[in-house]
N, C-alpha and C positions, 0 to 999 in steps of 0.2 A: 794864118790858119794852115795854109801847106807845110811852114815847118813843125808844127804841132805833129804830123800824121806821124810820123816815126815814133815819136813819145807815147803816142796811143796805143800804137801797135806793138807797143814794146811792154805797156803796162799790160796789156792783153794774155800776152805771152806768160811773163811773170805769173797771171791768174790761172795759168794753164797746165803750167809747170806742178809736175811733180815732185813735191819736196821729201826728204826724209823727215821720219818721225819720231821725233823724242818727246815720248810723255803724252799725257791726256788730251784728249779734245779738247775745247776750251768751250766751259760751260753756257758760257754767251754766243750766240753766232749773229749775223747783222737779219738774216732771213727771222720773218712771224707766220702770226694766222692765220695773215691773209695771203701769204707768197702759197701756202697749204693749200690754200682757196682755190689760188690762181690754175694751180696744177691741176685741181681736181675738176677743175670744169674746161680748160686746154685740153687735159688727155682722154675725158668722155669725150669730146667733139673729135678730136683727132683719131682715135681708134674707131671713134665709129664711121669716120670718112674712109679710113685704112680699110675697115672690114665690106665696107658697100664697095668702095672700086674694085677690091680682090676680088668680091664675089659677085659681079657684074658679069654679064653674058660677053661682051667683047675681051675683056682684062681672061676672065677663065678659057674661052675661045682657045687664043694665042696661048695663054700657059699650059693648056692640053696640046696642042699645035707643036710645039718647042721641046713640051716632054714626050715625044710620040713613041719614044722606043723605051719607056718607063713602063712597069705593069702599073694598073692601077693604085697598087698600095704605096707604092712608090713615089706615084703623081702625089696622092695623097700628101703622104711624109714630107714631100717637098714642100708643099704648098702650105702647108701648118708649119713648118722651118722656116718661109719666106715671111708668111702673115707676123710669126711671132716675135719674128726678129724686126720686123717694120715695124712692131708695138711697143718693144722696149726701144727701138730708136729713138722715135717720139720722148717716150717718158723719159729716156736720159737727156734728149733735147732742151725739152721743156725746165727741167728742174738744173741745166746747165746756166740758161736762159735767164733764169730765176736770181741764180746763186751769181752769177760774175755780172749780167749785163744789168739786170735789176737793184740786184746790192751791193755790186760792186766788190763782192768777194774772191776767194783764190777757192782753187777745187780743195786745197791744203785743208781749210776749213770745213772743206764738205768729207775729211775724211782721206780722199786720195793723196797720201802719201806713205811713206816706206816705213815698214816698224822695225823693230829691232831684230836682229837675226833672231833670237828666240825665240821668238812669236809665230816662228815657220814651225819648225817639229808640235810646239804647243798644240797648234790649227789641227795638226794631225790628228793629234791625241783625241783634243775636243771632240772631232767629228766622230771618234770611237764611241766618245763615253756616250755624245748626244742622242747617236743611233742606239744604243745599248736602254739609254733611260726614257728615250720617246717610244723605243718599240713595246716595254713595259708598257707605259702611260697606254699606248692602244690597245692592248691586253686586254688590260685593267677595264677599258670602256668599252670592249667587245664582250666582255664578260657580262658587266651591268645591262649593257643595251647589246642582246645578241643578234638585231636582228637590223641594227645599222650597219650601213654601206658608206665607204668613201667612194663620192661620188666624181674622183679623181682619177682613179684607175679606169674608171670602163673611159671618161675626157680624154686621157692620155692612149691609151688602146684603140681608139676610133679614128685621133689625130694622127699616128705614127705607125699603131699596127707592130709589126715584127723589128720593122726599120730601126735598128740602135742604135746604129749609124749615124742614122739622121736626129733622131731623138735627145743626143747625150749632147752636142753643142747647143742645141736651145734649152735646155733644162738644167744642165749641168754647167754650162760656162756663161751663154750670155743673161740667161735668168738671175744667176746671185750675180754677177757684176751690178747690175741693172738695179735687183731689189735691195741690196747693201747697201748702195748710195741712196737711193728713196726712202727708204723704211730706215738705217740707221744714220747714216750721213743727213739727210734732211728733215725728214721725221723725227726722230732721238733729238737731232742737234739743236731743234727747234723746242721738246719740252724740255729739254737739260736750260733753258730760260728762266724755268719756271718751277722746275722740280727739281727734288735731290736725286742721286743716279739711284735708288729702290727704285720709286714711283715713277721714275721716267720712262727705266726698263722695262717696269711690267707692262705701264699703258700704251709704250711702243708695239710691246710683243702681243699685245690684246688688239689692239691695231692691225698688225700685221696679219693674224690669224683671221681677224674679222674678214677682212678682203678676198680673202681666200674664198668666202664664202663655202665652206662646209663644214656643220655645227659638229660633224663626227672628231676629226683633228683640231678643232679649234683648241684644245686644252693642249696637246700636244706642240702644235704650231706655235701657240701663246709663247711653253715654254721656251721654245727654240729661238723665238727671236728675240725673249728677253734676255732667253743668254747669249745669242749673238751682239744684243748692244752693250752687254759688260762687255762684250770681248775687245768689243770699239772703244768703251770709253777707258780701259786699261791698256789697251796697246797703241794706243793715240792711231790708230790705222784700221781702215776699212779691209786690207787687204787679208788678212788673220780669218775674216768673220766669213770672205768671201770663199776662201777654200774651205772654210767648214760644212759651209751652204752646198758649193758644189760637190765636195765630198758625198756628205749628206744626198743630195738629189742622184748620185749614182747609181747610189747604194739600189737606189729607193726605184730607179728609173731600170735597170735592170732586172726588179725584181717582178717591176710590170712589164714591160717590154720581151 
C-alpha cells in the first residue's frame, strides 16, 4: 500500500495538469445529473456558511479592526472582494472535487487546456462583436419595457462603490475563470451527453442567465453564454470563452463603477 502512494500521487497530478488543446471537447464527459445535483446543494450550504461567518459580529469585528485606516467604501470594497472570492473558491472546489476525485477525470476534460494560438486575437474580436450585439439586445428591451432596471448595477455600486480597483479582479478575472468552468466546462460538457452542440448551447446559456437572476438581461445573458459554449466546444478550450467574459465584464464594470 505504501508503495502505491507515488502512483497515486502521480495520477493526481496527470488529472491536474494542463494539457494543450487540439480540437473539440469531447461530447461525452464521465460527470451526470446527479454530480449537477451534487454541486448545487454543496455550494448553497457552503456560500451560505461563507456569508454567515463573514457577516458574524466577531469575523466583521476584526475585519474593521484590520482595515482601520480604509474609509468606509473601501472597507466595503474589500470585504465584497474577499466574500466573493471565498464564493467562487468554494464552487471551483466543489466542481474540482466532482470532476477528478468523483469521476476520476482530468481538468483537460473540464476544458482547462491550451487552444490554439488563434483562438487568442479571435477571443478579442469576440468580446467586440458580443459587447456590440448584447448592448443592442438591451436597447431593444429598454425600449419594449422602458421602465425596467437591472438590478445589477445599483448590486454592484453598493458592493464596490467607486473602488475599480477592487472591483475589476472579482468581476473581471476571478468571475469568468470560475463561471467558464461551471457553466461551460461542467454544465455544457455534461448536456453535450445528451444533446447536439445547437440545443446544448442554448439550454446552457438559458441556464446560465437564469442564475443570474434578473429577468431584465436574461435574453441578453442567454445570448452570451450560448455563444460562449460555441466558442468552448470549437476551440476544444475554456480559455478563449474566459477572456471574452472578462473582456466583456470590464467593459461593463467600468461603466458602473
Amino acid at each position: 500500500m505504501v508503495q502505491d502512494a507515488p502512483d497515486r500521487f502521480a495520477r493526481a497530478a496527470t488529472r491536474l495538469r494542463i494539457a494543450p488543446g487540439r480540437g473539440r471537447p469531447a461530447a461525452t464527459v464521465p460527470w451526470d445529473w446527479s454530480d449537477i445535483g451534487l454541486f448545487l446543494v454543496i455550494y448553497v450550504l457552503g456560500s451560505s456558511l461563507i456569508a454567515s461567518i463573514g457577516t458574524s459580529p466577531p469575523v466583521e469585528s476584526f475585519g474593521r479592526n484590520l482595515l482601520r485606516g480604509l474609509s468606509p467604501s473601501q472597507q466595503s470594497a474589500v470585504g465584497s472582494l474577499t466574500l466573493q472570492t471565498a464564493v467562487y473558491a468554494v464552487a471551483l472546489a466543489i466542481v474540482l472535487i466532482l470532476v477528478i476525485g468523483r469521476r476520476h477525470a482530468r481538468t483537460a476534460d473540464l476544458g482547462w487546456r491550451l487552444p490554439r494560438l488563434i483562438w487568442l486575437p479571435l477571443a478579442a474580436v469576440s468580446a467586440g462583436v458580443a459587447l456590440v450585439l448584447l448592448t443592442g439586445i438591451l436597447e431593444v428591451i429598454h425600449l419594449v419595457l422602458p421602465s425596467a432596471t437591472n438590478g445589477q448595477i445599483p448590486e454592484v455600486q453598493s458592493e464596490y462603490g467607486n473602488n475599480l480597483a477592487l472591483a475589476i479582479p472579482a468581476v473581471s478575472v476571478v468571475a469568468p475563470i470560475v463561471e467558464e468552468t461551471f457553466f461551460r466546462g461542467f454544465v455544457y460538457g455534461w448536456m453535450r451527453r445528451r444533446l447536439n452542440v445547437p440545443a446544448a448551447a442554448v439550454l446552457s446559456g438559458c441556464f446560465f442567465a437564469l442564475v443570474h437572476f434578473q429577468p431584465v438581461i436574461f435574453v441578453p445573458l442567454a445570448v452570451l453564454g450560448a455563444g460562449l459554449a460555441l466558442l468552448y466546444e470549437y476551440s476544444g478550450s475554456l480559455l478563449p470563452g474566459m477572456i471574452v467574459h472578462g473582456l466583456f465584464n470590464l467593459v461593463e464594470i467600468i461603466n458602473i463603477v
